[in-house]
C-alpha positions in Angstrom: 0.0 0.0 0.0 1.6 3.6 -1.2 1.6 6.0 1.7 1.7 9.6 0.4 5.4 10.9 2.0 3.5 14.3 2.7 1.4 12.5 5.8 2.3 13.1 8.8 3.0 10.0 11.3 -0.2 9.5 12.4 -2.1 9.8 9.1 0.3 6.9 7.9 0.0 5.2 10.7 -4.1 4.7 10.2 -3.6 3.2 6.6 -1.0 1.1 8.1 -3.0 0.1 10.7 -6.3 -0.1 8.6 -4.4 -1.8 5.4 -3.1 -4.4 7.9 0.5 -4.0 6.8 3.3 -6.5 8.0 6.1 -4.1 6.4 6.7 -0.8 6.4 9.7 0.1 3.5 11.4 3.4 4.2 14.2 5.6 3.0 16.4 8.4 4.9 13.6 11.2 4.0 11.2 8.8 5.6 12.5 6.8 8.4 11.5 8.9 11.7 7.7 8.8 10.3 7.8 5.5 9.2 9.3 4.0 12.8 6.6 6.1 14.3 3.9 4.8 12.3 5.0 1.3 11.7 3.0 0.1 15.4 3.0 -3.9 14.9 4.5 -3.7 11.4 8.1 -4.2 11.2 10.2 -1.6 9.7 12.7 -2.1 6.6 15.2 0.8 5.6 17.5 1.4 3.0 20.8 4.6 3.2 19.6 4.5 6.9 21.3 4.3 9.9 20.0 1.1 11.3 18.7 0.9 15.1 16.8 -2.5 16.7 13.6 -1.6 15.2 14.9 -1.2 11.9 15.9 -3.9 9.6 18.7 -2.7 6.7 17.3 -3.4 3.4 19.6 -5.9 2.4 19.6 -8.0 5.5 15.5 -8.2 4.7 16.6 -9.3 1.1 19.2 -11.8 2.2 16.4 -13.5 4.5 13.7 -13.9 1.7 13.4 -17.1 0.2 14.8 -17.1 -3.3 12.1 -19.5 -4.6 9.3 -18.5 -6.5 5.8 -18.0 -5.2 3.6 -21.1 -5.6 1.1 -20.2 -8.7 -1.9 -21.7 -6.0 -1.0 -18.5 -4.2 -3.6 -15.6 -4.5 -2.3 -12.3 -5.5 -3.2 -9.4 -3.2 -5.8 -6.4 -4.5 -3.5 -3.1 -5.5 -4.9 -0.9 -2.6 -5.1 3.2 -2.5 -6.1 5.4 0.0 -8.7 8.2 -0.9 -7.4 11.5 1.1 -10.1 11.7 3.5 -11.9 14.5 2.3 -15.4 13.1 4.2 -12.9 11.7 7.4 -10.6 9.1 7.8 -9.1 8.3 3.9 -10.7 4.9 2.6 -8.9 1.6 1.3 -9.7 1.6 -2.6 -9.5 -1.8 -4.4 -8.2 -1.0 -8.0 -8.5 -3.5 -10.8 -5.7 -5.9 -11.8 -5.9 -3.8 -15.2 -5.4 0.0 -12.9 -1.6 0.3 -13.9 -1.1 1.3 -17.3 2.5 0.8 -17.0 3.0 -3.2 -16.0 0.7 -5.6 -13.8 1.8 -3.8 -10.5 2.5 -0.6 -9.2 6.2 -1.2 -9.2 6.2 -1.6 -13.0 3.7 1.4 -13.5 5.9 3.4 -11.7 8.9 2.0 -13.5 7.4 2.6 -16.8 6.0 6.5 -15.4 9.4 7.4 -15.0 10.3 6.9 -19.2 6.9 8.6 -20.2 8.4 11.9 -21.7 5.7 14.2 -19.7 6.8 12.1 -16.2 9.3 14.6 -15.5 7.1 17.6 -15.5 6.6 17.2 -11.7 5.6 14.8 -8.8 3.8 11.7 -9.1 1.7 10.9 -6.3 0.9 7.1 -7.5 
C-alpha cells in the first residue's frame, strides 16, 4: 500500500493500521515517520542508519526465500487510500488492469518514470 510521503505519522499510521501491513519500507527522507507509524508492522530501511527496530534493506533481502511463489498463491488487490476528504481516507481496491505501466505498481511506476511528460513534476501514484 503507497503512503503519500506528505502525511504526517499519524495519518500513515491509520492506513498502516487499517491496510493491515506486516512491512513498512522506508528511505532516509522517511525513516523517523515510518518508525513512528509502523505500530505492529516491522520496519525495513534502506541509506539509513539502522537501530533494533529497523531492519537494513539488504539483510531483509538476504532472508527472503529465493524460490518463486507457488502459482496456488492468490495475488493481493492493489490498494489506495482516498485523502479523507469526508474523514478518515478509505482503502480503494483497484482492478488488476489500474496500472497502465506493467501488472503492479512497481512496473507502472517504473514505466511513469520513461513517459516523456513524467518529469514535468511529482507523481503521487
Amino acid at each position: 500500500v503507497p503512503v503519500n510521503f506528505h502525511l504526517t505519522a499519524g495519518e500513515a499510521a491509520y492506513i498502516v493500521s487499517d491496510s493491515e501491513a506486516d512491512v513498512v519500507f522506508a528511505g532516509p527522507e522517511t525513516i523517523d515517520r515510518a518508525r513512528e507509524a509502523a505500530g505492529g508492522a516491522h520496519v525495513v530501511a534502506w541509506r539509513c542508519d539502522v537501530t533494533d527496530s529497523v531492519t537494513p534493506w539488504v539483510d531483509f533481502l538476504i532472508a527472503g526465500d529465493p524460490s518463486e511463489p507457488s502459482p496456488d498463491i492468490e495475488p493481493l488487490p492493489n490498494l489506495l487510500y482516498t485523502s479523507g476528504t469526508t474523514g478518515l481516507p478509505k482503502g480503494t481496491e483497484l482492478p488488476p488492469t489500474m496500472f497502465a505501466g506493467g501488472a503492479t505498481m512497481a512496473e507502472h511506476l517504473d514505466e511513469l518514470g520513461k513517459a516523456r511528460l513524467a518529469k514535468f513534476g511529482t507523481h503521487l501514484v
